[in-house]
C-alpha positions, 0 to 999 in steps of 0.5 A, a space after each residue: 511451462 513457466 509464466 511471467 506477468 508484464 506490467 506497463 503499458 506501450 503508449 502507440 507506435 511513437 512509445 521510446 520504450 516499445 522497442 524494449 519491451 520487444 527486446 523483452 519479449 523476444 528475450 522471454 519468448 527464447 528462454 522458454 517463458 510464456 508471457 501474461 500481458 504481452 501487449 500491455 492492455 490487461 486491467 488490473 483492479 484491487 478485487 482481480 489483482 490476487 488471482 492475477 498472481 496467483 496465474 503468474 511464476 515471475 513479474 516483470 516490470 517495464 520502463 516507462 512506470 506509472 502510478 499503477 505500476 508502482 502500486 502493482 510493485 509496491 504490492 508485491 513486495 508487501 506480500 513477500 514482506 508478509 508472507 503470501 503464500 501465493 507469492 512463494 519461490 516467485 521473482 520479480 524484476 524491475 526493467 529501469 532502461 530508463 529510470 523511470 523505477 528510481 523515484 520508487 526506490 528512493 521511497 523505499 530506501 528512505 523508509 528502510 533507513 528510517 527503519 519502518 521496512 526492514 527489508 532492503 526493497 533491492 534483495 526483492 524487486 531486483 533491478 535490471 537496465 537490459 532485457 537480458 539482465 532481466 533473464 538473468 536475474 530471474 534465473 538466478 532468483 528461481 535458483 537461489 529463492 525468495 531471501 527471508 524476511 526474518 518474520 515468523 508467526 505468531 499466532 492463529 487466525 480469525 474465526 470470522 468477520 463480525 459487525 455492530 452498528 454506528 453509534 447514533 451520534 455518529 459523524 463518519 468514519 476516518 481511515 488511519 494507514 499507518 506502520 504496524 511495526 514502528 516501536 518509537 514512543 513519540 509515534 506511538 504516542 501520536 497514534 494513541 493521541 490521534 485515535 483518542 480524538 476521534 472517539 471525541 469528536 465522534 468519528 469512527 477509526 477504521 484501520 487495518 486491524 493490526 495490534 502492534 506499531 502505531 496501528 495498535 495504538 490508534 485502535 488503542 486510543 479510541 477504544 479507551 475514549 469509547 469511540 466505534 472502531 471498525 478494521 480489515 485484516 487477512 489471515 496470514 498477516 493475522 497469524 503475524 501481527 494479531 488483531 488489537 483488542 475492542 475492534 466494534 466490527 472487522 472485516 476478514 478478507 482473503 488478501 491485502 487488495 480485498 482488505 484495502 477495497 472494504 477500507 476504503 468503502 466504510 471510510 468518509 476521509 483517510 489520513 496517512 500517518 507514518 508507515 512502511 511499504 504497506 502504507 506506501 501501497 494503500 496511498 497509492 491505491 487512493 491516488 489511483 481511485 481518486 484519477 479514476 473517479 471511483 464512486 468509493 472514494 468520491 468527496 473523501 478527503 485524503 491527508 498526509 502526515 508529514 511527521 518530523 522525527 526528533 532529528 528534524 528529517 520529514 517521514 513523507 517527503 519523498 512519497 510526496 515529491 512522487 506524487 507531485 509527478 502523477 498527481 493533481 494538487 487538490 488529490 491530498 493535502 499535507 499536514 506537519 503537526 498532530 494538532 493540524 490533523 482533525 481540523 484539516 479533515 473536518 474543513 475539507 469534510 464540510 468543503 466536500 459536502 458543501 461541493 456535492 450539494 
């Protein structure tokens, strides 16, 4: 029998949205679904959440949305963007009875009309206002299948991880999330220019390992300044995007959640440059980290890029604007200009060891 995921959580007995998730279930239980998560009170965390897809058909997400759950969706709509294979022929559907997906959607329509996701977010997290729209569309989606998302291989994956020590004069690493995929000079630019001071000032790059887009171009830049550069990648996203040249140590890992966790464990500080979905779904994982009090992420500074592109519009605005619902203010800091990038990471650097002493 089929197998679908609920995410969300009932908040008790007074929860406005209990009576719907129990319209839901009754609505899944009668259409022949089993169900993961019934109740709501399964953890997810980045080292199980692969094998929680792989147990499940379908995903279904219900009203009242949280940080987390925006992560989980976010995260499986990056795996139909790269082609996860565990995520194959599965539906997911997003239950907004009441509206509480709309802040995530706007997001990442915002991105698709800047260009930086080519899919539109709607034809993949298909969107439902009543438990029996939910069944529908997932009945329609098995029928009809997962739409393409128009990428194609090109390439073989990695042999295998490797490693080489930090430089002795090493400062620390920062960790650069950032588009893969954006083509437009003066981003790149900014990239190759913001890799290259690292190098300078002695700060290692780690990155998702991607060759192509801004993410290239940031390996790019402190590779040819002679700085360490350390990156995460998976196979399948390999087989897509490559890896850049002059990585000093990478990191195979088997799946986007693993890849993000060894990211975030060799990194001292993270800046949020322009980028897609992906990008969308590492910031979440930090905010996440960052209210659990994570020990990896303890005292690491994390900085948006709040880019203007050449028509003045601000690429982080509406990520920013979310964030204000579920975040505190001290959780990031948002920078407008390249130049105000390191000084801002290197002040909130020394103001966290200044803390932790």
């Amino acid at each position: 029998m089929s197998k679908v995921r609920l995410a969300g959580t009932v908040l008790g007995e007074t929860d406005p949205n209990r009576e719907v998730r129990a319209h839901l279930l009754y609505c899944l239980f009668r259409s022949g679904w089993d169900i993961y998560n019934s109740n709501g009170d399964q953890r997810i965390s980045l080292s199980n959440i692969e094998r929680k897809i792989i147990e499940a058909d379908a995903f279904v997400f219900t009203p009242g949305a949280t940080l987390e759950d925006y992560f989980k969706a976010v995260s499986v709509f990056v795996g139909y963007q790269t082609l996860d294979a565990n995520l194959a022929a599965k539906p997911t559907v997003l239950l907004n009875s009441d509206g509480s997906w709309d802040r995530l959607l706007a997001l990442l329509s915002h991105l698709y009309d800047l260009g930086t996701v080519a899919q539109d977010c709607g034809d993949y997290l298909r969107l439902a206002v009543t438990p029996e729209e939910v069944i529908d569309l997932l009945e329609a989606t098995r029928r009809r299948g997962i739409p393409s998302v128009g990428r194609e291989k090109i390439g073989a994956s990695s042999d295998g991880s490797y490693e080489t020590p930090l430089p002795t004069n090493h400062e620390g690493n920062v960790c650069v999330f950032c588009s893969a995929s954006i083509e437009e000079p003066g981003y790149l630019s900014d990239g190759y220019e913001f890799g290259k001071q690292l190098a300078e000032n002695r700060l290692g790059c780690v990155s998702g390992a991607g060759s192509s887009g801004i993410m290239g171009q940031v390996v790019r830049g402190s590779v040819e300044a002679g700085g360490w550069t350390g990156g995460s990648n998976v196979p399948h996203i390999i087989e897509l995007e490559g890896l850049p040249s002059g990585l000093s140590s990478f990191w195979l890992r088997p799946d986007i959640y693993t890849r993000m966790e060894v990211m975030i464990q060799h990194s001292d500080a993270f800046v949020i440059f322009p980028g897609g979905a992906g990008t969308v779904q590492e910031m979440l994982a930090l905010m996440i980290f960052k209210q659990q009090r994570h020990p990896s992420i303890t005292n690491k500074p994390v900085v948006i890029f709040n880019r203007r592109d050449k028509n003045g519009r601000a690429f982080w605005t509406p990520l920013i604007e979310m964030l204000g619902t579920f975040c505190h203010s001290d959780e990031f800091v948002v920078v407008d200009e390249l130049a105000e990038l390191l000084p801002t990471l290197q002040n909130l650097r020394i103001a966290a060891t200044t803390v932790t002493v």
